[in-house]
C-alpha positions in Angstrom: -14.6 26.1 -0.7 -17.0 23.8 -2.7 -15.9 24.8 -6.7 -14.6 22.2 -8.2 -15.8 19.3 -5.5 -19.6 19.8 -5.8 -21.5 17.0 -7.3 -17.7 15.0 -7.7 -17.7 11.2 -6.4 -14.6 10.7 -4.6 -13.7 7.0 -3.5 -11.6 7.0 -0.1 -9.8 3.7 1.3 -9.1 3.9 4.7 -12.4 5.8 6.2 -12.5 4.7 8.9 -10.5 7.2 11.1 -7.8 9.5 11.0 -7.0 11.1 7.8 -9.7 9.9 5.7 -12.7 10.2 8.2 -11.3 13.4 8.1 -11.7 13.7 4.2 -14.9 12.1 3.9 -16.5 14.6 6.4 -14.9 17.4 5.1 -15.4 16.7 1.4 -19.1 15.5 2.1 -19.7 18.9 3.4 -18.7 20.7 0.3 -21.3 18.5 -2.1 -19.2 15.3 -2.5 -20.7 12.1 -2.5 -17.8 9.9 -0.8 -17.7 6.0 -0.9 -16.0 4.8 2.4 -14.0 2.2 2.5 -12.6 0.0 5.1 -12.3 -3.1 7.3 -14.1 -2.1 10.4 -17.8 -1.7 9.0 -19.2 -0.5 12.1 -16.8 2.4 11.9 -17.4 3.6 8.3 -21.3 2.9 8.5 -21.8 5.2 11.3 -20.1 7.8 9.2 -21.9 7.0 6.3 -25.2 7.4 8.8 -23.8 10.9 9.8 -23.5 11.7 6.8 -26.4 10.8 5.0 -28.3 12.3 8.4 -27.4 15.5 7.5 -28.6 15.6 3.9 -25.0 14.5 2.2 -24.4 11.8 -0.1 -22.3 8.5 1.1 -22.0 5.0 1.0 -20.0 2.9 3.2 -18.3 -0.9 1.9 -16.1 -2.9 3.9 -12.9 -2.9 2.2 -9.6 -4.7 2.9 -6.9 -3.3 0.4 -5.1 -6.4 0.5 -7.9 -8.2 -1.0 -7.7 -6.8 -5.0 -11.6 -8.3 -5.7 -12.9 -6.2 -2.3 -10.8 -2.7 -3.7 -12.4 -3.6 -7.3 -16.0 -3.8 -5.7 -15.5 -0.6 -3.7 -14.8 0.7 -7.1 -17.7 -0.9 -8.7 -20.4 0.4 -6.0 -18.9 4.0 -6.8 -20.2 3.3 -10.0 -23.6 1.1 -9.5 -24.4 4.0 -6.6 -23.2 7.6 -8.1 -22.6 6.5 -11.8 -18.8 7.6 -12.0 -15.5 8.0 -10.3 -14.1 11.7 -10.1 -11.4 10.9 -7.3 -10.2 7.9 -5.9 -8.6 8.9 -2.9 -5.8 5.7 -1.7 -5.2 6.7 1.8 -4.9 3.1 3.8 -1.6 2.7 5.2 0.4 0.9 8.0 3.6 2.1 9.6 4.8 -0.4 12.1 8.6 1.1 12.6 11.3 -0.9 13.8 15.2 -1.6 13.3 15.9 -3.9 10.2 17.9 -6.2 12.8 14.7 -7.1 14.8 13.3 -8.9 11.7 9.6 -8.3 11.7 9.4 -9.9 8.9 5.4 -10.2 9.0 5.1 -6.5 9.2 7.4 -6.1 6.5 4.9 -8.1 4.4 1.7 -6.5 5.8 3.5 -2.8 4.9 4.1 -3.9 1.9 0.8 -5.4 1.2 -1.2 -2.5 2.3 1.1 0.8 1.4 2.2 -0.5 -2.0 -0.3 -3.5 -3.4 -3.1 -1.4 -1.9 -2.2 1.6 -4.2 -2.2 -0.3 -7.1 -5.6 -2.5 -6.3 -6.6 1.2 -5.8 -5.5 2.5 -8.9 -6.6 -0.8 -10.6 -9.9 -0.5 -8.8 -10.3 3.3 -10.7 -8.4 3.8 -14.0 -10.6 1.2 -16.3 -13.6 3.9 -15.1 -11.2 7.1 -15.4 -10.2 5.9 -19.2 -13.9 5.8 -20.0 -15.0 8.9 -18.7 -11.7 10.5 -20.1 -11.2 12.3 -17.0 -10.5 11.6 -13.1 -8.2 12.2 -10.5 -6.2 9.8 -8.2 -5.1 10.6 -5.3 -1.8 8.5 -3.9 -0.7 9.1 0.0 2.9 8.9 0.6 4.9 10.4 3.1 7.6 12.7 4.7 9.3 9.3 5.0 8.9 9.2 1.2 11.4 11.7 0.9 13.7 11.0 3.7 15.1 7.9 5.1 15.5 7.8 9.0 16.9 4.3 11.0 13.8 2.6 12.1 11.8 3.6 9.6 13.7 1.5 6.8 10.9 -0.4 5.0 8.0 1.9 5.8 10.3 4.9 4.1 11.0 2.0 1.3 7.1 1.4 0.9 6.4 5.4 0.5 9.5 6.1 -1.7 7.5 3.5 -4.3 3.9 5.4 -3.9 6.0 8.5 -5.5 7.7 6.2 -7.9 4.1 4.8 -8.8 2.2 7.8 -8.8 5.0 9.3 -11.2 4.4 6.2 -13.6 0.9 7.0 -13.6 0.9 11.0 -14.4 2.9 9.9 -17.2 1.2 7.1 -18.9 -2.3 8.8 -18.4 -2.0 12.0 -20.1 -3.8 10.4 -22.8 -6.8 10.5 -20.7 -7.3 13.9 -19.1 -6.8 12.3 -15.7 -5.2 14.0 -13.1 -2.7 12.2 -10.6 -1.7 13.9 -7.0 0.8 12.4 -4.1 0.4 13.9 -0.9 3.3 13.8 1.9 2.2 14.2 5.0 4.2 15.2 8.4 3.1 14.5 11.4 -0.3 14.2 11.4 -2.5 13.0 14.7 -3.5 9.8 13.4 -4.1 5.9 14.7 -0.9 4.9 12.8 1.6 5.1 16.3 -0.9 2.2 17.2 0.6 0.1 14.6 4.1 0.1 16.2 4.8 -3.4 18.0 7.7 -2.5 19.7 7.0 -0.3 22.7 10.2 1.4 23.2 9.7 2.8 19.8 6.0 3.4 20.1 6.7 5.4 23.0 9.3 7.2 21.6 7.4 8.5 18.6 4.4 9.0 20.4 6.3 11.5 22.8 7.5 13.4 19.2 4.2 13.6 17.2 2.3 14.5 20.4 4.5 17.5 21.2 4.1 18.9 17.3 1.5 17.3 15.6 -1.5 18.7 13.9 -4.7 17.8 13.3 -6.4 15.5 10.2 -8.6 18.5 8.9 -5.2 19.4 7.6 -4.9 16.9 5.4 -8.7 17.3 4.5 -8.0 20.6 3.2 -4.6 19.8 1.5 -6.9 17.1 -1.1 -9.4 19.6 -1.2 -7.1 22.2 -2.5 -6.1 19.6 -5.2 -9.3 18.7 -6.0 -10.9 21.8 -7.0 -8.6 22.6 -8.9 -9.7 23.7 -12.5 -10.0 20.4 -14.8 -6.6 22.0 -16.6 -4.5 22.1 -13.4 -2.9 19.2 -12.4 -1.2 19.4 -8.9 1.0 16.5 -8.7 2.6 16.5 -5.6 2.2 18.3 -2.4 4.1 17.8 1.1 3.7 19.4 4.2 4.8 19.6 7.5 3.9 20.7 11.6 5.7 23.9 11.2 7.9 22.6 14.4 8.7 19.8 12.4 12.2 19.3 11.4 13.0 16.0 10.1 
C-alpha cells in the first residue's frame, strides 16, 4: 500500500527503535522520505544508511524532544532537505510506572517533559510549515492508558489523557487549514518502553504481561499507514488498538 504515502515527507521523533524504527522502515518502503529523529545518533544514522542503501529517501538529526530549538531544527531540515512537511509523526515517549506513594518525582518531570512538552515542540516544530502549505497531517501517540486509568500507572495515564486532550485542540483550531490531525492508542506493543521502569518489581511484573500477549511494532507501522493514505478529504482522527488477548 503506497497511495497516498508516495513522494510524502513524514517527520518521526523517536526513530531510533521500537515503534518508529518500525514506521520509518515501513513508510520508507512505500516512497516516503522520513526525517529520523532522536537522541542516540548512532542508532538513527544506521537507519538512515539502510535506508538510503537501498535506494529510499532519509535523513537522520539527533533530536532530544525536551529541547524545543532541537524539535524546531528537526523540523527545519525536513524542510531545507525535502522542501515540505506532509506528516509529522510525534512518537517519543517514556513510561516509567510506579505507585504515586513512591514519589519519583524526577520521572514524573521527565514524563511529563517528553510525553506532553514533546508533543507540543512537535506540533510547534510542524504547524507554522502546515499553515503555509495549507495542508499536512500530525500524528500524536497516546495510549491505551489514555483511555483507562490503572494504579501504577497514574501519571503516565495522566500524560496520555492530555495528548488526546491536545490533539482534540488541534483538529479543531486547524480546520482552517486543510490539515489533518490523528491520535493513535496503542496496546501492548513489543517496545523498549518496559526498560524505562525503575522499579523492578514492577518492571518484572509488566514485562511477564506484555511478553505473554504482545505484538509486534509493524503493527503500529501499518495502523499510521492506514491514516496516512488516506484520501486528502478523510481525516481519521483517532484510532486505538489492542493484542487481541488484551483485556485491560
Amino acid at each position: 500500500m503506497s497511495q497516498g504515502i508516495e513522494n510524502k515527507v513524514v517527520v518521526i521523533t523517536g526513530a531510533s527503535s521500537g515503534l518508529g524504527e518500525a514506521t520509518a522502515r515501513h513508510l520508507a518502503e512505500r516512497g516516503a522520505s522520513v526525517v529520523l529523529g532522536a537522541r542516540r545518533t548512532d542508532r538513527i544514522a544506521a537507519l538512515a544508511g539502510e535506508l538510503t542503501a537501498k535506494g529510499h529517501k532519509a535523513k537522520a538529526v539527533q533530536t532530544d524532544v525536551t529541547d524545543r530549538h532541537q524539535v524546531k531544527d528537526l523540523g527545519d531540515t525536513a524542510i531545507d532537505t525535502f522542501g515540505r512537511i506532509d506528516v509529522t509523526l510525534n512518537n517519543a515517549g517514556l513510561m516509567p510506572l510506579a505507585p504515586l506513594e513512591r514519589l519519583k518525582i524526577d520521572e514524573w518531570d521527565r514524563m511529563i517533559d517528553v510525553n506532553i512538552k514533546g508533543v507540543l515542540y512537535g506540533i510547534a516544530a510542524a504547524l507554522p510549515h502546515m499553515k503555509a502549505q495549507k495542508s499536512g497531517h500530525i500524528i500524536n501517540i497516546s495510549s491505551v492508558y489514555g483511555h483507562v486509568v490503572d494504579p501504577g500507572a497514574t501519571v503516565y495515564c495522566a500524560t496520555k489523557f492530555a495528548v488526546r486532550a491536545l490533539s482534540e485542540g488541534l483538529r479543531k483550531e486547524v480546520k482552517p487549514y486543510n490539515i489533518r490531525t490523528t491520535i493513535i492508542s496503542p496496546g501492548a506493543v513489543k517496545t523498549e518502553l518496559i526498560e524505562h521502569i525503575s522499579e523492578k518489581d514492577i518492571q518484572a511484573g509488566t514485562q511477564e504481561f506484555v511478553s505473554r500477549i504482545a505484538i509486534g511494532a509493524d503493527t503500529f507501522a501499518r495502523t499510521v499507514a492506514f491514516a496516512v493514505s488516506e484520501p486528502d478529504d478523510v481525516d481519521i482522527n483517532e484510532i486505538l488498538f489492542r493484542p487481541t488477548a488484551q483485556p485491560v
